[in-house]
ChimeraX commands (.cxc) that place a marker at each C-alpha (Angstrom):
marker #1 position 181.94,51.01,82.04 radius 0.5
marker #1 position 179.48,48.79,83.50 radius 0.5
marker #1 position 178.58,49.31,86.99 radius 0.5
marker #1 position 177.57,46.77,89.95 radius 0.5
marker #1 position 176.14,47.26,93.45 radius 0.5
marker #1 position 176.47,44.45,95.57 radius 0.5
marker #1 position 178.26,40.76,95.78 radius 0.5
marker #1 position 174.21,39.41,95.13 radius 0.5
marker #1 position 174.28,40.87,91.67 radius 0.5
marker #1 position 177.84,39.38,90.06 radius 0.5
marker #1 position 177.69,37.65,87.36 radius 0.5
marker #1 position 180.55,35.51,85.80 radius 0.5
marker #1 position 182.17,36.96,83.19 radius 0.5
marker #1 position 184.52,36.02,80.32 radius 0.5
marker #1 position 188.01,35.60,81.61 radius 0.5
marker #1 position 187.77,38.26,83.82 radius 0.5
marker #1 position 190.81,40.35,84.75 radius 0.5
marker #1 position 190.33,41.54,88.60 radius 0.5
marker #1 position 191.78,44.61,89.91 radius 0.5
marker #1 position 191.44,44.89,93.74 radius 0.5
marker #1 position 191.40,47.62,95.78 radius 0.5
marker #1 position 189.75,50.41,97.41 radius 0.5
marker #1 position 191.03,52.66,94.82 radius 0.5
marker #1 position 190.32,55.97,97.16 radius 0.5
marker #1 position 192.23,58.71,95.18 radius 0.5
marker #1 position 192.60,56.71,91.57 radius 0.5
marker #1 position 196.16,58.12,92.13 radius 0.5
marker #1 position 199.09,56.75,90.13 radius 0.5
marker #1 position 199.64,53.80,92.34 radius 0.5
marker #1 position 195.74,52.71,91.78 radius 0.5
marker #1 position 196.52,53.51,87.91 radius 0.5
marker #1 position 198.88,50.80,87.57 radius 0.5
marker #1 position 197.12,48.09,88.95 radius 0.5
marker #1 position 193.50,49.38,87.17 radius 0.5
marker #1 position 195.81,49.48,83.97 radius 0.5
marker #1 position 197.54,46.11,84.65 radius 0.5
marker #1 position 194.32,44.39,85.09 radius 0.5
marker #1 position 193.21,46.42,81.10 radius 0.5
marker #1 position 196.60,45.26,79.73 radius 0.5
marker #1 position 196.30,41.68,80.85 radius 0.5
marker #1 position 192.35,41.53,79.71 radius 0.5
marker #1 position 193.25,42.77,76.50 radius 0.5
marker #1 position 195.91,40.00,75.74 radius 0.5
marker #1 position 193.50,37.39,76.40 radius 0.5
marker #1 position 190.46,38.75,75.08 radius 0.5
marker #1 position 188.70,38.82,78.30 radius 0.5
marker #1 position 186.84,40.93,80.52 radius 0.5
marker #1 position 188.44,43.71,82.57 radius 0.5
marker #1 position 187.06,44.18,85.82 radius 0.5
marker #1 position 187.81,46.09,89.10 radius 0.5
marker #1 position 186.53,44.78,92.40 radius 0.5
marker #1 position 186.39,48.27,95.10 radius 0.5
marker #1 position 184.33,48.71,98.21 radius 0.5
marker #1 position 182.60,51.90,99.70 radius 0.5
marker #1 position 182.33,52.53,102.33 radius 0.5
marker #1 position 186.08,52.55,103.23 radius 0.5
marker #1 position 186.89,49.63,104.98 radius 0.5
marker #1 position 189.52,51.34,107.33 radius 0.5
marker #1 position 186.82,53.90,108.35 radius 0.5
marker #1 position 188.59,56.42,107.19 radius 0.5
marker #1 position 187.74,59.79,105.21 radius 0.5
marker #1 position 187.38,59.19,102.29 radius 0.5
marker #1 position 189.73,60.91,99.37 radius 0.5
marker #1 position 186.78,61.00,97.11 radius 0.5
marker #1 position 183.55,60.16,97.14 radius 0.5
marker #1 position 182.07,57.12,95.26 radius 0.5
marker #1 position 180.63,58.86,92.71 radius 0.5
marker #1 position 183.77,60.54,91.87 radius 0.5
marker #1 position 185.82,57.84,92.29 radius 0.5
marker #1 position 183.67,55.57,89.77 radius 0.5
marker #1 position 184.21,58.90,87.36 radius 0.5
marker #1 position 188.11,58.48,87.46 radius 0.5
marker #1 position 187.66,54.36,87.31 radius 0.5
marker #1 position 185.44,54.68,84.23 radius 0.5
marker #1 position 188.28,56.76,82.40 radius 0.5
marker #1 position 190.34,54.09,82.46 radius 0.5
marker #1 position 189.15,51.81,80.28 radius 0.5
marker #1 position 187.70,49.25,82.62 radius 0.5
marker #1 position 184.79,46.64,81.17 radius 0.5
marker #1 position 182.93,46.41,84.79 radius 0.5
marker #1 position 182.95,47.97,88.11 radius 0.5
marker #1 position 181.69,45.75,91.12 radius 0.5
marker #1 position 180.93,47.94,94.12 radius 0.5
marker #1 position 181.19,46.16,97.25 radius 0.5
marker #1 position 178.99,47.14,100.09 radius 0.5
marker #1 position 181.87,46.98,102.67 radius 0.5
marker #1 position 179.25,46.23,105.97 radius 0.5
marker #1 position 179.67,44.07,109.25 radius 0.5
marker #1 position 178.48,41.06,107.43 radius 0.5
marker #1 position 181.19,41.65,104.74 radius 0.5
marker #1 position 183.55,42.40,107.12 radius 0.5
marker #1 position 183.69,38.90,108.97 radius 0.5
marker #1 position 184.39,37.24,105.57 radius 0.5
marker #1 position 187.39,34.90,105.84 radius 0.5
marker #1 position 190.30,35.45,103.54 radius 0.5
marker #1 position 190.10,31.84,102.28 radius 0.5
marker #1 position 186.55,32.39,101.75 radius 0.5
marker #1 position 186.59,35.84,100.08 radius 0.5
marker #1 position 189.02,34.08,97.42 radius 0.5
marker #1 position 187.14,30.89,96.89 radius 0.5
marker #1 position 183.39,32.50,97.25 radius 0.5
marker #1 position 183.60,36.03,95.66 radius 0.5
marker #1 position 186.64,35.54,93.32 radius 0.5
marker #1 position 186.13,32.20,92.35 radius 0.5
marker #1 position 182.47,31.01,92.50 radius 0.5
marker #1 position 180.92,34.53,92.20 radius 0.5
marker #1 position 182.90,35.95,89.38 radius 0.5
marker #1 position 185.13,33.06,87.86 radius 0.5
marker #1 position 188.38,34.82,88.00 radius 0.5
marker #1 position 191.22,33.77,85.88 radius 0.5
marker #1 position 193.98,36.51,86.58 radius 0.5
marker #1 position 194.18,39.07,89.82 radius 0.5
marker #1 position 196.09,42.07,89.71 radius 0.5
marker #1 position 197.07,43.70,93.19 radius 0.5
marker #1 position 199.44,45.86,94.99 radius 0.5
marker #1 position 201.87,44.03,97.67 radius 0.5
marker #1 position 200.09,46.14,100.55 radius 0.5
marker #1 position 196.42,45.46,99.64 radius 0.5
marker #1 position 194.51,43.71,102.85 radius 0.5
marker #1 position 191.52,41.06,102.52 radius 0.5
marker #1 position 189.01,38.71,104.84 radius 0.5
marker #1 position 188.28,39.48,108.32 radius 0.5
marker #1 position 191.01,41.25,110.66 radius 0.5
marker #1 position 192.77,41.96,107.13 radius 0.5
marker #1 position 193.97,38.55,107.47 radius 0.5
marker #1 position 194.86,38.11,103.74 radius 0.5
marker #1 position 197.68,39.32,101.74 radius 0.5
marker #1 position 199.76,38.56,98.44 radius 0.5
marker #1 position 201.07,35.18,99.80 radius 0.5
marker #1 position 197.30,34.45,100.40 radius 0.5
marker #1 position 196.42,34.98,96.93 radius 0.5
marker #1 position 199.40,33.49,95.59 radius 0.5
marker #1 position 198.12,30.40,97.51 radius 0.5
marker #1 position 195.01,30.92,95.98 radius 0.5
marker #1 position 195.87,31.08,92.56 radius 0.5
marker #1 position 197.96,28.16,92.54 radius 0.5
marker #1 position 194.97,26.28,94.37 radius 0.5
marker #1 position 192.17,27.13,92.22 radius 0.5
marker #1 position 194.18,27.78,88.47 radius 0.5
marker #1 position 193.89,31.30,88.26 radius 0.5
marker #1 position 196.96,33.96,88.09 radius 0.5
marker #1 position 198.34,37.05,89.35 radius 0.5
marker #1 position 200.18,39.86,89.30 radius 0.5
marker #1 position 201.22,42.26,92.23 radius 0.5
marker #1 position 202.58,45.53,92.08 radius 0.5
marker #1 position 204.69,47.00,94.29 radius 0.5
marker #1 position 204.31,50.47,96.02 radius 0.5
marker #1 position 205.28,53.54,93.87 radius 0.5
marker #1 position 207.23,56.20,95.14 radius 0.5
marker #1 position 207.51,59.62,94.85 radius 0.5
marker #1 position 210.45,61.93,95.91 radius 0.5
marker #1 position 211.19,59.01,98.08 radius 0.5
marker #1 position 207.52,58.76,99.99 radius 0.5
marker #1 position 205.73,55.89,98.77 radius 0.5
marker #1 position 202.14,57.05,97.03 radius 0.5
marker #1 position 199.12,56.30,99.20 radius 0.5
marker #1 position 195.55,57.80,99.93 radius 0.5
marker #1 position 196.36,58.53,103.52 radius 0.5
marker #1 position 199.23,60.95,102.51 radius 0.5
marker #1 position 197.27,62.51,100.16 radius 0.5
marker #1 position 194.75,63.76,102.46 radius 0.5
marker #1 position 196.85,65.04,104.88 radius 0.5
marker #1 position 198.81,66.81,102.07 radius 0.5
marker #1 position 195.45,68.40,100.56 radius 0.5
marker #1 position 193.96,69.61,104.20 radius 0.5
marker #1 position 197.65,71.02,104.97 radius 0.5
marker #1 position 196.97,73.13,101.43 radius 0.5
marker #1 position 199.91,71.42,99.98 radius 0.5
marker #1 position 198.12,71.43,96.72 radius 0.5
marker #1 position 201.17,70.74,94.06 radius 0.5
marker #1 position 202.53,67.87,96.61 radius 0.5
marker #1 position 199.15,66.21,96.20 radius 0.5
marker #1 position 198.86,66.88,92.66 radius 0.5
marker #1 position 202.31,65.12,92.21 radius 0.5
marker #1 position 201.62,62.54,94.13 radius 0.5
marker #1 position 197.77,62.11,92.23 radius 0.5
marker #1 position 199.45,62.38,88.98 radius 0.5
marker #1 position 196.55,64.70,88.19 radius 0.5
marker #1 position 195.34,67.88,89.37 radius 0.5
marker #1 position 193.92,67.95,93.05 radius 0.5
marker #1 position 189.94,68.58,92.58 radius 0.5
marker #1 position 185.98,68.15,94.57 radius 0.5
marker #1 position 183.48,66.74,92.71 radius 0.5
marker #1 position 179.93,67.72,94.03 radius 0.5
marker #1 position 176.68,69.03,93.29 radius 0.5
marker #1 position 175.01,72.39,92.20 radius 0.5
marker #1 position 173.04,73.14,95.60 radius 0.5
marker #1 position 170.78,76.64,96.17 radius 0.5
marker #1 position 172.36,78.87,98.54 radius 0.5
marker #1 position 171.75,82.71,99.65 radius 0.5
marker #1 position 172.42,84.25,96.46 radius 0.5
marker #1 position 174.46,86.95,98.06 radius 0.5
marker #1 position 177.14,86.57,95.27 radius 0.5
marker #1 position 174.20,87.55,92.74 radius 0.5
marker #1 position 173.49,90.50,95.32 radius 0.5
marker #1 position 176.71,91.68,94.83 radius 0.5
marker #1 position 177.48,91.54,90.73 radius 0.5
marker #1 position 179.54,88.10,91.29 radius 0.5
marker #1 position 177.30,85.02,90.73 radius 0.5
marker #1 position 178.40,81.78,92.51 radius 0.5
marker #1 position 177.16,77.90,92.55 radius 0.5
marker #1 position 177.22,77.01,95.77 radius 0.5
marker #1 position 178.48,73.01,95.65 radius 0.5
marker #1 position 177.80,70.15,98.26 radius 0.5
marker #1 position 181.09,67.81,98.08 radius 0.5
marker #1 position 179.58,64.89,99.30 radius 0.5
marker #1 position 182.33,63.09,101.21 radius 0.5
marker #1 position 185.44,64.62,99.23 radius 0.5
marker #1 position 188.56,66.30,101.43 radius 0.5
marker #1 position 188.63,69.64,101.03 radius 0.5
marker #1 position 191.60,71.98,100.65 radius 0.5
marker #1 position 192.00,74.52,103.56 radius 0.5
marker #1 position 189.58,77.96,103.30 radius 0.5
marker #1 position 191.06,80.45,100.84 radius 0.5
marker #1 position 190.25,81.73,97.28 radius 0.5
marker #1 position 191.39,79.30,94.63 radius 0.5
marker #1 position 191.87,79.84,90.77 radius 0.5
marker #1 position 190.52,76.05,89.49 radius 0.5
marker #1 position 189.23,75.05,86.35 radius 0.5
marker #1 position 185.52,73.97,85.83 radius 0.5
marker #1 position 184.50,70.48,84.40 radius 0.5
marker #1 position 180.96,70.76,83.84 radius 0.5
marker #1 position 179.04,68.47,81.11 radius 0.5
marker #1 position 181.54,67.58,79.26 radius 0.5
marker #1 position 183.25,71.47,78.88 radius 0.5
marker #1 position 185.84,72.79,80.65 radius 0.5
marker #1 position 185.54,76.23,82.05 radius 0.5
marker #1 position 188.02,78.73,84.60 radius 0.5
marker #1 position 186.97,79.92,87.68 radius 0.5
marker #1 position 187.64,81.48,90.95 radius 0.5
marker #1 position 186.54,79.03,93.91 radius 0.5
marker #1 position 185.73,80.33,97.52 radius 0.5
marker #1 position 186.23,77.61,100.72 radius 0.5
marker #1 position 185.43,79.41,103.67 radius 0.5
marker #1 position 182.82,79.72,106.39 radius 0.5
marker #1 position 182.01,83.68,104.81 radius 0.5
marker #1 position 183.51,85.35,108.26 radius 0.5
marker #1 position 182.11,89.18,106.83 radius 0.5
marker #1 position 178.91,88.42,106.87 radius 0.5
marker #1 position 178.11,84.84,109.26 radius 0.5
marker #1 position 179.13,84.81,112.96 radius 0.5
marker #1 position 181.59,82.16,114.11 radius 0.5
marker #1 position 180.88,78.47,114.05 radius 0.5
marker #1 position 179.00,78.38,110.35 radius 0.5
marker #1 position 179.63,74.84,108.10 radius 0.5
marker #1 position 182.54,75.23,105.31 radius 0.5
marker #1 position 181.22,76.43,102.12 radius 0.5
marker #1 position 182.06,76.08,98.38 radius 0.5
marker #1 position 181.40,78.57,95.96 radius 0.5
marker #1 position 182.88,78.88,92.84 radius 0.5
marker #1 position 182.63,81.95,90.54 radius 0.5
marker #1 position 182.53,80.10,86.48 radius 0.5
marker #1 position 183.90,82.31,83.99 radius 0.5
marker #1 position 181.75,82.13,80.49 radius 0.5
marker #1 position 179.16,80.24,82.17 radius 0.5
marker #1 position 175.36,82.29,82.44 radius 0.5
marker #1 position 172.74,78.96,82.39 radius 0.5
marker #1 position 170.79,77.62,85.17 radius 0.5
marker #1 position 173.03,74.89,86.73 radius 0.5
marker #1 position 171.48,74.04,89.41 radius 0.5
marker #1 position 171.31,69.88,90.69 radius 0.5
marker #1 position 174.05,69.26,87.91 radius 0.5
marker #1 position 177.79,67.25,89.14 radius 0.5
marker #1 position 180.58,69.14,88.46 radius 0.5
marker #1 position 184.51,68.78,89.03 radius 0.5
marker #1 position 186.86,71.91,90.95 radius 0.5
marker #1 position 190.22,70.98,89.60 radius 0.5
marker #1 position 192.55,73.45,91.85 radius 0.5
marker #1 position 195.29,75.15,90.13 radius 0.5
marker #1 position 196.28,77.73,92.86 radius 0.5
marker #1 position 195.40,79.73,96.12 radius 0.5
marker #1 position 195.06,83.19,95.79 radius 0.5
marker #1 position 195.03,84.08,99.06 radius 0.5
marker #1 position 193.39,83.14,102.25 radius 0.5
marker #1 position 190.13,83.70,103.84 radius 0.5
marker #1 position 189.46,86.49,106.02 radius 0.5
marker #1 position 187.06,88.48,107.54 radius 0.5
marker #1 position 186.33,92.37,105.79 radius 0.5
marker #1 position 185.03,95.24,107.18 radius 0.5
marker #1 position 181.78,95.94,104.94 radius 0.5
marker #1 position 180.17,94.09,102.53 radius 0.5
marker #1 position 181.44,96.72,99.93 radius 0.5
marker #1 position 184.87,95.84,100.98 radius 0.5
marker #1 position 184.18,92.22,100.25 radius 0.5
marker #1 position 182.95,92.88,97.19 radius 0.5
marker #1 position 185.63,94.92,95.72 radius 0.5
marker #1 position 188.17,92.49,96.99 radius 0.5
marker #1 position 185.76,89.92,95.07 radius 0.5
marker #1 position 186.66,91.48,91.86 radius 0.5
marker #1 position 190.30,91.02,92.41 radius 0.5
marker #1 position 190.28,87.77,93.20 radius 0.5
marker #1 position 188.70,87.13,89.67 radius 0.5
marker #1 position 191.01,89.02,87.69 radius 0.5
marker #1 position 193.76,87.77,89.50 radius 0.5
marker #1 position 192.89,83.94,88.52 radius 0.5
marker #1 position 191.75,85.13,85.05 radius 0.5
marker #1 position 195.09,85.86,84.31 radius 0.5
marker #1 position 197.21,82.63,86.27 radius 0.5
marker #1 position 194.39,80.37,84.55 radius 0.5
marker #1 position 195.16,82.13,81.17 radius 0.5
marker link #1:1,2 radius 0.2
marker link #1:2,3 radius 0.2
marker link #1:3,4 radius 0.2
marker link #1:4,5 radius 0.2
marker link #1:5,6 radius 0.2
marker link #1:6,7 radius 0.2
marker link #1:7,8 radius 0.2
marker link #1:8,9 radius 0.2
marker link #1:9,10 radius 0.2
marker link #1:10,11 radius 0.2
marker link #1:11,12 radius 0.2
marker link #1:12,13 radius 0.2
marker link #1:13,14 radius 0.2
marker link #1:14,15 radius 0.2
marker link #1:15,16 radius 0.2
marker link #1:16,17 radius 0.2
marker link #1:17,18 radius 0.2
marker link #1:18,19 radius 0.2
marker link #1:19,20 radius 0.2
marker link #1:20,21 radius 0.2
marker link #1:21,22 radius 0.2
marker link #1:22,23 radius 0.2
marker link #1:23,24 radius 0.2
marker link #1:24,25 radius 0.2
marker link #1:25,26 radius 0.2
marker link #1:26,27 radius 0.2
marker link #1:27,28 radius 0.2
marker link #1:28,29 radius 0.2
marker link #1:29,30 radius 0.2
marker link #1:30,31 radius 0.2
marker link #1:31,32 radius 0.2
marker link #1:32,33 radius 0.2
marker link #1:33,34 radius 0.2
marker link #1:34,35 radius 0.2
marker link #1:35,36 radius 0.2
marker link #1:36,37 radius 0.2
marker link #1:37,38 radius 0.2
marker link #1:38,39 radius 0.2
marker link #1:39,40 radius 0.2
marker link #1:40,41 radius 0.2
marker link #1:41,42 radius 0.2
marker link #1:42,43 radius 0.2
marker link #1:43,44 radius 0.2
marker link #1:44,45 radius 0.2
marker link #1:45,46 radius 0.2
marker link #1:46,47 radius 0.2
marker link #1:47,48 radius 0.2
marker link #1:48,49 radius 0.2
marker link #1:49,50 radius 0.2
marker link #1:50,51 radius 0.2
marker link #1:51,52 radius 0.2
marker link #1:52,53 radius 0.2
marker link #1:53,54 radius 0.2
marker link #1:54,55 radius 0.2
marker link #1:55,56 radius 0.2
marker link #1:56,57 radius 0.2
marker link #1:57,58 radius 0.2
marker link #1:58,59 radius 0.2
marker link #1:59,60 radius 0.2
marker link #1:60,61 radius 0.2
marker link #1:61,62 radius 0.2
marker link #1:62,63 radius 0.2
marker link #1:63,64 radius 0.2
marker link #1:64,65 radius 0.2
marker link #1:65,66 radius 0.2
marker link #1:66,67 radius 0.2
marker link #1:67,68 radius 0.2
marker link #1:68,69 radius 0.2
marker link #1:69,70 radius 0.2
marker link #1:70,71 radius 0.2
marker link #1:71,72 radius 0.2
marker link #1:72,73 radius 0.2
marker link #1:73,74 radius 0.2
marker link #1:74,75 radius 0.2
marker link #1:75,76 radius 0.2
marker link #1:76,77 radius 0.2
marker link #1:77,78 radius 0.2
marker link #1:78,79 radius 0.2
marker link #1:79,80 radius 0.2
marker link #1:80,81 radius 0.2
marker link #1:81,82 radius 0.2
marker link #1:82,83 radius 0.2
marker link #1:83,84 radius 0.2
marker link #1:84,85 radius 0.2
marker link #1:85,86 radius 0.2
marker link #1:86,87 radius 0.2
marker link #1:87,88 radius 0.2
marker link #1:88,89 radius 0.2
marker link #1:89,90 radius 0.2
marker link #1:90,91 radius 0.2
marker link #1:91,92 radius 0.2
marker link #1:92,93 radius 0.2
marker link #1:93,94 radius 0.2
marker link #1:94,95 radius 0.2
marker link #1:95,96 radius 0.2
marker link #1:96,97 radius 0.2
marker link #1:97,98 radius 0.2
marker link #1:98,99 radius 0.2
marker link #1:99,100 radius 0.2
marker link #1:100,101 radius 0.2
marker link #1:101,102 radius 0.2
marker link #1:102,103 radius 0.2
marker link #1:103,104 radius 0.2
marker link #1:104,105 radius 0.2
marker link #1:105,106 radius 0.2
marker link #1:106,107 radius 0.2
marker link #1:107,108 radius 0.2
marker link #1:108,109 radius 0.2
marker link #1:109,110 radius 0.2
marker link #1:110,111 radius 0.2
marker link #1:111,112 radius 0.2
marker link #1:112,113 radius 0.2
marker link #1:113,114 radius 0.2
marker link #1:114,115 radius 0.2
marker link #1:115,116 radius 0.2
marker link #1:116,117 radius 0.2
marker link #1:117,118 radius 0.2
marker link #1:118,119 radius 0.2
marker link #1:119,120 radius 0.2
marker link #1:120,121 radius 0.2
marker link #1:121,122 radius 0.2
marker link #1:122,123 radius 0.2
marker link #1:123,124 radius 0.2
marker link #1:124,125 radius 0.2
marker link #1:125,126 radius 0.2
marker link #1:126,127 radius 0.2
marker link #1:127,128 radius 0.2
marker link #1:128,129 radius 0.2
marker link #1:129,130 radius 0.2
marker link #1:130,131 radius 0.2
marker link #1:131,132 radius 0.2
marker link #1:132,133 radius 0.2
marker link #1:133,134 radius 0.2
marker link #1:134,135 radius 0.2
marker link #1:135,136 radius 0.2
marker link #1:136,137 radius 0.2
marker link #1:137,138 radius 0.2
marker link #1:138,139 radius 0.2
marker link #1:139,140 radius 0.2
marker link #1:140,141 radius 0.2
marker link #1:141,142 radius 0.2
marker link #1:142,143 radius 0.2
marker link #1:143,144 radius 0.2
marker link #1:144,145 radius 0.2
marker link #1:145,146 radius 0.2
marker link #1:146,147 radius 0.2
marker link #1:147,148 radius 0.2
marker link #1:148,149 radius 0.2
marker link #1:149,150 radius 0.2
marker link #1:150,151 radius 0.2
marker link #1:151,152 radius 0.2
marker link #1:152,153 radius 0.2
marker link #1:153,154 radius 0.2
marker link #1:154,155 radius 0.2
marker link #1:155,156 radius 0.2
marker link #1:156,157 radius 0.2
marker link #1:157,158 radius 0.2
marker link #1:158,159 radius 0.2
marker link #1:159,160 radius 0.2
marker link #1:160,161 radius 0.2
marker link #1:161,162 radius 0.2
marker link #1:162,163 radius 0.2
marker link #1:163,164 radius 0.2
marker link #1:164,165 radius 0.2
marker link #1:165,166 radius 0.2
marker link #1:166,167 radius 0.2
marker link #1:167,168 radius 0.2
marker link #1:168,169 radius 0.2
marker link #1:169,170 radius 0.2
marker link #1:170,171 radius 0.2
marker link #1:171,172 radius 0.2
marker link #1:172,173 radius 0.2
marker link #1:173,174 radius 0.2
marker link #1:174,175 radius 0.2
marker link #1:175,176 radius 0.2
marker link #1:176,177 radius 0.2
marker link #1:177,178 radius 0.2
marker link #1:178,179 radius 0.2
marker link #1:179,180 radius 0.2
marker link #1:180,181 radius 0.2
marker link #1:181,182 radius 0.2
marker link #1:182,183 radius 0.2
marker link #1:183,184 radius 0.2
marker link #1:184,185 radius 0.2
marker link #1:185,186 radius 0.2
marker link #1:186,187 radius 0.2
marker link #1:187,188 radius 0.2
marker link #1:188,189 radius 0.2
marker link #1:189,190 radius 0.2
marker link #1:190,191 radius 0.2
marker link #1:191,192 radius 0.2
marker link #1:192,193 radius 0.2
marker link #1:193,194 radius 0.2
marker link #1:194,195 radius 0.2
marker link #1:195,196 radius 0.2
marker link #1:196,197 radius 0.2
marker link #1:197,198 radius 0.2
marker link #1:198,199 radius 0.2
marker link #1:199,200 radius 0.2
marker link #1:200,201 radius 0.2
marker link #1:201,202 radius 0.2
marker link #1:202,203 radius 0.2
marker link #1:203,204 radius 0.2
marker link #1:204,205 radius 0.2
marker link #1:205,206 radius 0.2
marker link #1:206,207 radius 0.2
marker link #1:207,208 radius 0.2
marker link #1:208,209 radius 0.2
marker link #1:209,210 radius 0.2
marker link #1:210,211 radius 0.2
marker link #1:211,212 radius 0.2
marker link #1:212,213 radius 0.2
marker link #1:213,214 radius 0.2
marker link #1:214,215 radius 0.2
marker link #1:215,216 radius 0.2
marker link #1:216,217 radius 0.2
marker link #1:217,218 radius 0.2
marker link #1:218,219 radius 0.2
marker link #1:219,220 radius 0.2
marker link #1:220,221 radius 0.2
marker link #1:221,222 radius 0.2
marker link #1:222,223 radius 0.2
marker link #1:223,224 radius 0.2
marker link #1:224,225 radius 0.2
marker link #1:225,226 radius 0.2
marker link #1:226,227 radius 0.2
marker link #1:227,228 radius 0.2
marker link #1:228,229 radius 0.2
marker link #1:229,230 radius 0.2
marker link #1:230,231 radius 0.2
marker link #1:231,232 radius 0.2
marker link #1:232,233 radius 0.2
marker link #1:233,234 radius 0.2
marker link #1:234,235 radius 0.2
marker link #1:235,236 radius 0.2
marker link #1:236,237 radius 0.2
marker link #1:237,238 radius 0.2
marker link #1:238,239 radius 0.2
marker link #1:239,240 radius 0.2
marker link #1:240,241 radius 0.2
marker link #1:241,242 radius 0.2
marker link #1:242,243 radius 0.2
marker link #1:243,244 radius 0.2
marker link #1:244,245 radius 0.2
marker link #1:245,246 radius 0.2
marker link #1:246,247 radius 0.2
marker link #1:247,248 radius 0.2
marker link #1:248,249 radius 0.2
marker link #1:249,250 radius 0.2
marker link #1:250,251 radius 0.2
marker link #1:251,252 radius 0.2
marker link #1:252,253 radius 0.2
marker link #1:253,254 radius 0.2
marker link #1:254,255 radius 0.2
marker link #1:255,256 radius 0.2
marker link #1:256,257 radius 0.2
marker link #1:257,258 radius 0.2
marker link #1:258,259 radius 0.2
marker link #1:259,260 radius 0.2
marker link #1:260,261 radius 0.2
marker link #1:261,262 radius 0.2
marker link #1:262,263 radius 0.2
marker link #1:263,264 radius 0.2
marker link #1:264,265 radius 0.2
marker link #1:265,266 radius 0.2
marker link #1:266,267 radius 0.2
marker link #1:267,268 radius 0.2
marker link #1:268,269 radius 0.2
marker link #1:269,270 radius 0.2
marker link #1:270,271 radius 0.2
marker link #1:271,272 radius 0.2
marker link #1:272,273 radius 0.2
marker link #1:273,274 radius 0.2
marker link #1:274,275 radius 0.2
marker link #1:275,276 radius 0.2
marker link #1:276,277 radius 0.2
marker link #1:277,278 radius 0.2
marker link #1:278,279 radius 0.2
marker link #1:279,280 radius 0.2
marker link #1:280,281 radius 0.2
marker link #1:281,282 radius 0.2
marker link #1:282,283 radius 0.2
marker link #1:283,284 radius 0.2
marker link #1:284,285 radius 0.2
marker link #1:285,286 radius 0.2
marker link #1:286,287 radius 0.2
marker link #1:287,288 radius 0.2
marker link #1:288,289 radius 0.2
marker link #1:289,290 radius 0.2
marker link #1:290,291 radius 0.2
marker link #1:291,292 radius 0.2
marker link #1:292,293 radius 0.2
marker link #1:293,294 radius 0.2
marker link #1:294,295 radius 0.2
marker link #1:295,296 radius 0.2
marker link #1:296,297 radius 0.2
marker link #1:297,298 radius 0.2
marker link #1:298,299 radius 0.2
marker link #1:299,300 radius 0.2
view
């Protein structure tokens, strides 16, 4: 998949197929539409295309970060990803004028795939009917999708935040289609785990929502391989005083290699058990131990 920062740097493209959407989550609402817009771009040998903006424009959290996000996108088949910087000057964009200057002019669209709740232009002015007036004024088409549900809530990025910081991991993965997971970078920390016999990466999430503190059994996706693990989220109560930044460690079975500035993916299978506070470091460590064997055998 092709990447593109910035409205300046479109190009036109053959027949493009445009997905739009902020696409926070890739869940299995955002799948149909990405996979409508493949579908359709296939059929008429043209160019498949999804058209996303970071930051979010409801100022939100964000689900995932962009990085991640572009990960999921890119698995999916998609020709080209435009990035759009969502700023002020973006912002006051006109409905009419987001259609006629950045679909039409900018990229030459000739067939739009949406969902029936996605918002364009300034004040989220524009809707489906706009683009349907759209496409019938400038001679491209479209296709909108409506909301999917699941166990009678409809699917959306909001809920699944809410359901991931309330711990309600399987709800989220349900409603994701895929497992919940952080994607973030190998960062240096304290090396206590060393210290102690149990060797973590420390990771820096960069803008992902994070599942409450606790010990996790997850599985690793790092360069290409997939590895277990036991992952830590806590603020590390035995040995900090109160009021320390949420870390993430995560103990990689198999793994013995210097992985330091490298991206990889926590996929969370389940919580252990939650954080808390021991009396000695020795305590910690012992109860360290556990926690590994215990997700060595759910993970196996």
């Amino acid at each position: 998949m092709k990447t593109i920062y910035g409205i300046n740097n479109i190009k036109k493209f053959n027949k493009p197929v445009v997905a739009l959407g902020v696409f926070d989550g890739v869940h299995r609402g955002h799948r149909e539409i990405i996979n409508c817009a493949v579908r359709q771009a296939r059929k008429i040998n043209g160019t498949s295309v999804v058209l996303t903006f970071w930051p979010h424009p409801q100022k939100e959290g964000s689900l995932y970060s962009l990085e991640h996000r572009l990960r999921l996108i890119g698995e999916l088949d998609i020709d080209v990803c435009i990035v759009v910087n969502f700023n002020r000057a973006f912002a006051r964009i006109s409905a009419d004028d987001f259609i006629s200057k950045i679909l039409v002019k900018k990229i030459g669209v000739s067939f739009v795939c949406a969902g029936k709740n996605f918002r364009f232009g300034r004040s989220a002015a524009g809707d489906y009917k706009k683009l349907a007036l759209g496409a019938k004024k400038y001679g491209f088409r479209i296709k909108t999708l409506k909301v999917i549900r699941s166990s009678g809530r409809p699917i959306s990025s909001t809920v699944i935040r809410r359901l991931i910081k309330k711990g309600r991991i399987k709800e989220a993965q349900r409603f994701l289609g895929r497992p919940v997971s952080v994607l973030g970078s190998v960062i240096r920390g304290s090396s206590l785990g060393r210290l102690l016999g149990v060797p973590t990466a420390n990771i820096n999430p960069h803008h992902e929502v994070i599942p409450p503190p606790g010990i996790y059994a997850g599985r690793i996706f790092l360069a290409g391989k997939l590895y277990g693990g036991a992952c830590y989220i806590g603020t590390r109560p035995t040995i900090c005083s109160k009021d320390k930044p949420t870390r993430i460690e995560v103990y990689i079975f198999g793994l013995h290699k210097d992985i330091y500035g490298k991206f990889l993916e926590i996929r969370f299978v389940k919580l252990i058990r939650p954080d808390k506070k021991f009396p000695s470091l020795k305590e910690l460590t012992i109860q360290m131990k556990k926690d590994i064997l215990t997700c060595r055998k759910i993970l196996r």
